[in-house]
C-alpha positions as CSV (number, residue, x, y, z in Angstrom):
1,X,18.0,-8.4,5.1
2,X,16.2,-5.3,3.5
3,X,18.4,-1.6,4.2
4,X,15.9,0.8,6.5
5,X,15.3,3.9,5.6
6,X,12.6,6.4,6.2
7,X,11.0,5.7,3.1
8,X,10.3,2.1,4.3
9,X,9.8,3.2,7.5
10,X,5.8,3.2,8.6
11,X,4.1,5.7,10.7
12,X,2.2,3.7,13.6
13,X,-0.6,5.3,15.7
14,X,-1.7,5.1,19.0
15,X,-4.8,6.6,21.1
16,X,-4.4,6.6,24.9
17,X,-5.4,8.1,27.9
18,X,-2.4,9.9,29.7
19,X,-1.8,12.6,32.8
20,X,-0.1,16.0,31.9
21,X,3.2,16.0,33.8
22,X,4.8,18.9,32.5
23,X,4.6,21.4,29.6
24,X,8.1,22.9,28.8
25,X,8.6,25.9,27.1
26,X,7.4,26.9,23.9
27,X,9.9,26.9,21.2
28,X,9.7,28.4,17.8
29,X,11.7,29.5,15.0
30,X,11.9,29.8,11.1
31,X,12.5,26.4,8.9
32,X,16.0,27.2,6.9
33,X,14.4,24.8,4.1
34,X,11.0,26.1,3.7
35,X,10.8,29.8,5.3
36,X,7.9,28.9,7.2
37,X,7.7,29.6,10.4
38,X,7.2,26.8,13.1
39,X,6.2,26.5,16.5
40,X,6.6,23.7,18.9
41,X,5.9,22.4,22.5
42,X,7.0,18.9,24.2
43,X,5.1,17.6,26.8
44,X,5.6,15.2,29.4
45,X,2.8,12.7,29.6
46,X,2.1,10.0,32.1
47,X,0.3,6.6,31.6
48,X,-3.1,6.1,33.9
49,X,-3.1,2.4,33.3
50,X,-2.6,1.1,37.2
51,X,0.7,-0.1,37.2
52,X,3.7,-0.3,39.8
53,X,5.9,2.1,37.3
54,X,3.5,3.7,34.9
55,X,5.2,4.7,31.4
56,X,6.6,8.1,31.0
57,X,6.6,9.6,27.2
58,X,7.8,13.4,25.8
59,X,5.7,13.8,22.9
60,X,5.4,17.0,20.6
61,X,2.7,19.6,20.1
62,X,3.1,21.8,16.6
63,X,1.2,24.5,15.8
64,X,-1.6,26.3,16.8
65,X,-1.9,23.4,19.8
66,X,2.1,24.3,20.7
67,X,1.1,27.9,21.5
68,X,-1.7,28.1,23.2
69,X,-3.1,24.4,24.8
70,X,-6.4,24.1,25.7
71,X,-5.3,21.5,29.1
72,X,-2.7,22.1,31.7
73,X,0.0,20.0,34.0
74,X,-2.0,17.6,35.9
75,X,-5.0,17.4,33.3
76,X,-6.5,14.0,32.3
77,X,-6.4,13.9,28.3
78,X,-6.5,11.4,25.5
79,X,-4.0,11.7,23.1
80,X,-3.7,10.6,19.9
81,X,0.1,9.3,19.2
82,X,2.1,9.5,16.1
83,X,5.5,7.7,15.8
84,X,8.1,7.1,13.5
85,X,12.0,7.5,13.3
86,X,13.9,9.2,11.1
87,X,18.3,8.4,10.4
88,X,20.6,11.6,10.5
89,X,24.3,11.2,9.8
90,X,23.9,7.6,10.0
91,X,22.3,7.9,13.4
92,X,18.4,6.8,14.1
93,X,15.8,8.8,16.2
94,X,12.5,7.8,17.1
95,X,9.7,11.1,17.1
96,X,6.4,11.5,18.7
97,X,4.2,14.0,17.8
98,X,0.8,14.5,19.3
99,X,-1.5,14.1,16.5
100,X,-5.0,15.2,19.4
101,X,-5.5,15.5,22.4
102,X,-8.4,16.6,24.1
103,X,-9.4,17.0,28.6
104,X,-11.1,13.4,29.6
């Protein structure tokens, strides 16, 4: 059986339409590797397929889009999906990041 890591480890994308749930709160900071600063946003984001239990995701907004979004809670949009996982201490964590996203 091949050892995972993140190097073997493919990014997968995904284009859907979703409903804004919630936008929490802005976060932002300064990368202790890099310098840079970074900004960040998560979202809550709500399938529209018609479905007893629709799915519920918390995806990321960086950037530019983290600041200042262009849709708000209860909006219609279709976002485009990145995910992939990355280990930590021995420990695995799946990341989604919103790639677009734009008001249906």
């Amino acid at each position: 059986m091949a050892t995972l890591n993140s190097s073997t480890l493919k990014r997968i994308d995904m284009k859907k339409q979703f409903k804004v749930v919630k936008l929490l709160a802005l976060r932002q900071g300064t990368s202790e590797r890099t310098g840079q600063e970074w900004k960040s946003r998560e979202v809550v984001l709500e399938s529209t397929e018609a479905v007893m239990y629709p799915d519920l995701i918390v995806a990321t907004l960086r950037g530019d889009w983290a600041e200042n979004p262009d849709f708000r809670e209860g909006d219609i949009v279709e976002a485009g999906l990145s995910f992939f996982a990355h280990e930590k201490d021995g420990r695995w964590f799946n990341n989604i990041r919103i790639i677009k996203i734009v008001r249906s």
